[in-house]
C-alpha positions as CSV (number, residue, x, y, z in Angstrom):
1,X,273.4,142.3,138.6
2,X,276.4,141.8,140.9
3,X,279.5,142.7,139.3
4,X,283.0,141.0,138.8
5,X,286.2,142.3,139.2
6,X,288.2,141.9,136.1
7,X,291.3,141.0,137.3
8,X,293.5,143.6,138.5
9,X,292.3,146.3,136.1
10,X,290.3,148.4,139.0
11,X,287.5,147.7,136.4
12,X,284.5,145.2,137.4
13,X,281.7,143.9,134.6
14,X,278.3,142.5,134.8
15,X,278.8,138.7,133.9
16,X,278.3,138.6,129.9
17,X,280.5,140.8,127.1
18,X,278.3,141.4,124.2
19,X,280.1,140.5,121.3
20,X,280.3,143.1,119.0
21,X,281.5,141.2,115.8
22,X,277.8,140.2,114.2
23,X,277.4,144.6,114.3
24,X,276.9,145.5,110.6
25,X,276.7,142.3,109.7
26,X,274.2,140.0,111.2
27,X,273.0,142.6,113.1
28,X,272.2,145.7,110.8
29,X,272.9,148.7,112.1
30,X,269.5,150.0,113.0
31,X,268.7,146.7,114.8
32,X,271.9,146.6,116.6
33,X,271.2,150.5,118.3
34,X,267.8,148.7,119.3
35,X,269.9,145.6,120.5
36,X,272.6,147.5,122.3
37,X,270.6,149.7,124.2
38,X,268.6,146.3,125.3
39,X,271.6,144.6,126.5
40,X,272.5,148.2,128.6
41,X,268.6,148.3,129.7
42,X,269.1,144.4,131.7
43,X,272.3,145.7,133.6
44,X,275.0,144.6,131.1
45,X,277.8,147.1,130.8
46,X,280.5,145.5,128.9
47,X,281.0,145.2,124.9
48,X,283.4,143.6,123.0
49,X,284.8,144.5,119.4
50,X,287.9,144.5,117.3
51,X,289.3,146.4,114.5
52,X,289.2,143.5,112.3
53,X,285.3,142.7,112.7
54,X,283.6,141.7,110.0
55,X,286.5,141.3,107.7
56,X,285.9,137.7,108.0
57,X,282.3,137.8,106.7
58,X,283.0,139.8,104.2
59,X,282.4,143.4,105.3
60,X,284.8,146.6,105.4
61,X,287.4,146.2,108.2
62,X,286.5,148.1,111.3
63,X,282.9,147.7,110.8
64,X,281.6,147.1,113.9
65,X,283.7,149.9,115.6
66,X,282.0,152.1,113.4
67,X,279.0,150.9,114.2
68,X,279.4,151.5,118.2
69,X,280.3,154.3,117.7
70,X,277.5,155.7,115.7
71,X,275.8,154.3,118.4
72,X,278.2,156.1,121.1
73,X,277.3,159.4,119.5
74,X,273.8,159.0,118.9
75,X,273.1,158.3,123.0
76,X,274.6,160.4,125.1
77,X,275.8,159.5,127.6
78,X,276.2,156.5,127.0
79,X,280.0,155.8,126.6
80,X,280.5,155.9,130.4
81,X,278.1,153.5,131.0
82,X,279.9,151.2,129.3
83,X,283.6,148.9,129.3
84,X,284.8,149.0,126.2
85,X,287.1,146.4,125.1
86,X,288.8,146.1,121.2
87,X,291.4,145.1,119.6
88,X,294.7,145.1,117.5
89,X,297.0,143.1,115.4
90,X,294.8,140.8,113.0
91,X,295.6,141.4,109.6
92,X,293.3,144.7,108.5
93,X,293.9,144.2,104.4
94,X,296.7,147.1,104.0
95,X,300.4,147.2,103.9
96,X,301.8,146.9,107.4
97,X,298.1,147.3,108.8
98,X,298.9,143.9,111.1
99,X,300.7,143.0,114.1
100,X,301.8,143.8,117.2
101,X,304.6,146.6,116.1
102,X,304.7,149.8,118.1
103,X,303.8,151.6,114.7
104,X,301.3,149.7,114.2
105,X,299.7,149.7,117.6
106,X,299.7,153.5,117.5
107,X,298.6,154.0,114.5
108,X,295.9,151.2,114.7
109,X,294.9,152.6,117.9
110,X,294.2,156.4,116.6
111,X,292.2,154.6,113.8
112,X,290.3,152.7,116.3
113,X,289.4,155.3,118.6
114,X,288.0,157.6,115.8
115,X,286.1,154.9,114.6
116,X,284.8,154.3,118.4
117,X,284.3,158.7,118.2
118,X,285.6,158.2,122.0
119,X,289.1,159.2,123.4
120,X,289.9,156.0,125.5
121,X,289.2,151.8,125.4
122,X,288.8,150.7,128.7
123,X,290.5,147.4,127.7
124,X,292.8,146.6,124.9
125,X,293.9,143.3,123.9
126,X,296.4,142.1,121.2
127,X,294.3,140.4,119.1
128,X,297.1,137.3,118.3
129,X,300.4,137.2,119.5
130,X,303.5,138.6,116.9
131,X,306.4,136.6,116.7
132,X,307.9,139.5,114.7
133,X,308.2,141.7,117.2
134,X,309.7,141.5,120.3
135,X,307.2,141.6,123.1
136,X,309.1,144.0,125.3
137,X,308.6,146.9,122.4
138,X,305.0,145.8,122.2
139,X,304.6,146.0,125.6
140,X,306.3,149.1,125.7
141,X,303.8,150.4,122.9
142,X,301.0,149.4,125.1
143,X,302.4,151.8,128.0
144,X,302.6,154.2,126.2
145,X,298.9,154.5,125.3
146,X,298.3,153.9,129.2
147,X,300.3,156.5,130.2
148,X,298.5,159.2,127.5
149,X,295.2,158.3,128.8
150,X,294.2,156.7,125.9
151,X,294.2,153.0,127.4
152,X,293.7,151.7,130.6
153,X,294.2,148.2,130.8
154,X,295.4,145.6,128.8
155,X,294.9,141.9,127.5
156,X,296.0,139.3,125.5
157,X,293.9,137.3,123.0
158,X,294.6,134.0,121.4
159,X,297.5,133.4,123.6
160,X,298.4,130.0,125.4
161,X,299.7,129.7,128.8
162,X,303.9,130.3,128.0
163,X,303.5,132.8,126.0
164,X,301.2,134.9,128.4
165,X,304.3,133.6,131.2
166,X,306.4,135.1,129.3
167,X,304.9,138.3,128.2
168,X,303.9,138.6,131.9
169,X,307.9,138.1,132.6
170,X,308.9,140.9,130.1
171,X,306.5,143.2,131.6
172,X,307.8,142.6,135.3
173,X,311.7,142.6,134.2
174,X,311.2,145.4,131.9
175,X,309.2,147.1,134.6
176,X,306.3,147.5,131.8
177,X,302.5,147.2,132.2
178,X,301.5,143.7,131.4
179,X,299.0,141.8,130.2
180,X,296.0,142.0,133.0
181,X,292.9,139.8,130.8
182,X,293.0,137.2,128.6
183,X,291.3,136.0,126.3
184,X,290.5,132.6,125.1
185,X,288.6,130.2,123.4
186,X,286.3,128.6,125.5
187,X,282.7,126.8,125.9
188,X,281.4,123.6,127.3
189,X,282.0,121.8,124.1
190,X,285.9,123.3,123.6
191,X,288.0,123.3,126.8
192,X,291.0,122.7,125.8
193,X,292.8,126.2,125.2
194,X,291.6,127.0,128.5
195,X,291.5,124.2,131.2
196,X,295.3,123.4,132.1
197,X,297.7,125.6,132.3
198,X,296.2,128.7,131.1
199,X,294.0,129.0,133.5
200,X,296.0,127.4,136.3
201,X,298.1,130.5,135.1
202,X,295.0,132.6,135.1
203,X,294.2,131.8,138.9
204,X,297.6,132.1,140.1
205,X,298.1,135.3,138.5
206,X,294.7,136.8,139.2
207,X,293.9,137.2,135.5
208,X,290.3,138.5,134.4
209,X,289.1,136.0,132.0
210,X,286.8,136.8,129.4
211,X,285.9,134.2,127.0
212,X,284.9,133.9,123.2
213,X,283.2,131.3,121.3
214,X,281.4,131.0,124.4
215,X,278.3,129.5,122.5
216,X,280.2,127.7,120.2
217,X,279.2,130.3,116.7
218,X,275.5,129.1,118.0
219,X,276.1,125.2,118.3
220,X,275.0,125.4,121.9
221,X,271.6,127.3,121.2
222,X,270.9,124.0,120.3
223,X,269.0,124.7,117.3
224,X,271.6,122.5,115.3
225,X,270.9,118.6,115.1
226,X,271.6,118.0,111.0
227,X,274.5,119.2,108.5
228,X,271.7,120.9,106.5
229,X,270.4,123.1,109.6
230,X,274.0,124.3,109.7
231,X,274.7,124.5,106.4
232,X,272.0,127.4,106.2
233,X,273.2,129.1,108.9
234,X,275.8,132.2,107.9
235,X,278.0,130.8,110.4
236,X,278.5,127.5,108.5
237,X,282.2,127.5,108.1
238,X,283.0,127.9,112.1
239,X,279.8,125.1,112.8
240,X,280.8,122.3,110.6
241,X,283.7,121.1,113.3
242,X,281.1,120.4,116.0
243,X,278.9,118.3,114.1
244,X,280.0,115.1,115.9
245,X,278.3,112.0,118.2
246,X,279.7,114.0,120.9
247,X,278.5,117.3,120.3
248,X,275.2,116.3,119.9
249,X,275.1,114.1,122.8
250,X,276.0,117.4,124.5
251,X,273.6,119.1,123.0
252,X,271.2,116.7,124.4
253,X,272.5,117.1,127.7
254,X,271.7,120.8,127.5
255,X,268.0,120.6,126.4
256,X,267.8,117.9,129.3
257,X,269.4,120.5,132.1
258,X,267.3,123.3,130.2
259,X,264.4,121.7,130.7
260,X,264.7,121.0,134.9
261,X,265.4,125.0,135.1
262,X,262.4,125.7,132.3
263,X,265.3,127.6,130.6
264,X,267.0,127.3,127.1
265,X,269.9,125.5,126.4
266,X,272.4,128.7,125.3
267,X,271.0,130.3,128.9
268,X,272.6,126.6,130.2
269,X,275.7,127.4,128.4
270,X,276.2,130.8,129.5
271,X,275.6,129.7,132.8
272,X,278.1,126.8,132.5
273,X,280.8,129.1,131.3
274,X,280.1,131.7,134.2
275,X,279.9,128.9,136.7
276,X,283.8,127.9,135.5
277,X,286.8,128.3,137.6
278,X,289.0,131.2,136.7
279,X,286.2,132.5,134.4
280,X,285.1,136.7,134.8
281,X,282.5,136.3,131.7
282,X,281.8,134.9,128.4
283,X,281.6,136.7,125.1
284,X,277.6,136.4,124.0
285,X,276.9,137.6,120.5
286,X,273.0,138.9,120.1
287,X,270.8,139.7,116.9
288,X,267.7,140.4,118.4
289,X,266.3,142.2,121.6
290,X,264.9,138.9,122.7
291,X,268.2,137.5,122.6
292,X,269.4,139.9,125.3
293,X,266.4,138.8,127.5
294,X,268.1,135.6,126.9
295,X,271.4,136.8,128.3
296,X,269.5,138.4,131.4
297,X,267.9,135.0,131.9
298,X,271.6,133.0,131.7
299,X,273.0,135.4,134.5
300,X,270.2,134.9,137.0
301,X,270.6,130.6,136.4
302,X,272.0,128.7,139.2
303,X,273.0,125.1,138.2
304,X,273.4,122.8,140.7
305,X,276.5,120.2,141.1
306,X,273.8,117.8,139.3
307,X,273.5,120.0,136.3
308,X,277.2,120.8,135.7
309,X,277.8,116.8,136.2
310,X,275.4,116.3,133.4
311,X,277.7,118.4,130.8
312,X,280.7,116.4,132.0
């Protein structure tokens, strides 16, 4: 599996991130070892977390850090085998345990990396940007991690194009590190945070890219055609918005392109998103070992100028 640079971060990752945020909760943890280890096994080097995950679905904050890093200690090994990317600044359910603040981000970081049981993140994003805190002392947080070894490259998640500009402006006045990855929102059904400016930005910057969302919460599996079928699926809340004539059409589209390449349509998907301008990889969550197999499948898929016109 052929590498790709991630921007200018000297680092380079296999084409698709697992996404670390169904650990401990859609993925139990002795399933998830099983998992993980899979996704590692196909050539895939590169996991995403946060210290936030699964606050959302109602588990304990920091979770899925925990998780990885029970995994971390239990292979060894292991940890050098693989980029690993998390994140701060979400709201973590204490006082003060939020934002971008160099307090915070020190403090959030230590927690982090004892949680990971590892004394570095290859790739640290701010989760969402602060408006509360002036991105030059943020910025000037983040250095300071670099320069104790702790860090070694940063990102910026949830951003749109100005503010990245900006940030990446501080950074070069201030003469700080800046902001070398983003993050956004991005799959063949939601375009809009990315294609424009953000990743005209991206491109002229020479960003890494690494998207989320990238399968739309499991819209683009494909396995959603009724309200009901979604309904029933934990990820309800974040599937209701793509229920539209659109979506399915799209949806139609894929199992049509999916079936010239005797493929399935999230392994279309995938291979959209990694076929994109600007794009380094997408974000893949996985709950099962045949789900990886999946993701192994999506990176070896070529789609021709045919197949990409067919998603539009």
């Amino acid at each position: 599996m052929t590498p790709r640079p991630l921007g200018p971060t000297g680092l380079a990752i296999a084409p698709i991130v697992f996404g670390g945020n169904v650990l401990g909760w859609t993925l139990p943890e002795d399933e998830a070892f099983r998992v993980l280890d899979a996704f590692v096994d196909h050539g895939f080097d590169a996991i995403d977390t946060a210290d936030v995950y699964s606050i959302f679905a109602g588990t304990a904050p920091g979770t899925s850090e925990e998780v990885l890093g029970r995994w971390f200690a239990a292979r060894p090994g292991m940890r050098e085998r693989v980029t690993l990317i998390t994140k701060v600044g979400l709201d973590m359910g204490g006082v003060g345990e939020k934002g971008l603040s160099p307090r915070w981000i020190a403090e959030g970081s230590e927690r982090s990396l004892k949680r990971l049981k590892t004394d570095r993140i290859d790739l640290y994003f701010a989760h969402v940007p602060d408006p509360d805190t002036p991105p030059a002392d943020t910025l000037a947080a983040f250095e300071a991690l670099i320069d104790a070894g702790k860090v070694r490259a940063l990102g910026a998640s949830n951003y749109d194009a100005d503010t990245i500009r900006a940030a990446l402006d501080v950074a070069e006045d201030e003469r700080l590190a800046g902001f070398q990855v983003v993050q956004p929102r991005y799959n063949v059904a939601d375009r809009g945070d990315f294609e424009g400016p953000m990743r005209e930005l991206c491109i002229e910057r020479g960003l890494g890219v690494i998207t989320y969302f990238s399968l739309a919460n499991g819209f683009l599996t494909g396995k959603y055609r009724t309200m009901a079928e979604i309904e029933a699926s934990p990820r309800a809340e974040w599937l209701r918005g793509y229920m539209s004539d659109e979506n399915l059409a799209l949806v139609t589209a894929l199992h049509e392109v999916a079936d010239r390449h005797r493929a399935r349509p999230a392994e279309v998907a995938l291979a959209w998103s990694m076929a994109q301008p600007g794009v380094t990889a997408p974000i893949a969550s996985a709950t099962s070992v045949e789900q990886v197999a999946s993701f192994a499948r999506a990176a070896a898929l070529t789609l021709s100028a045919e197949d990409l016109a067919a998603l539009g």
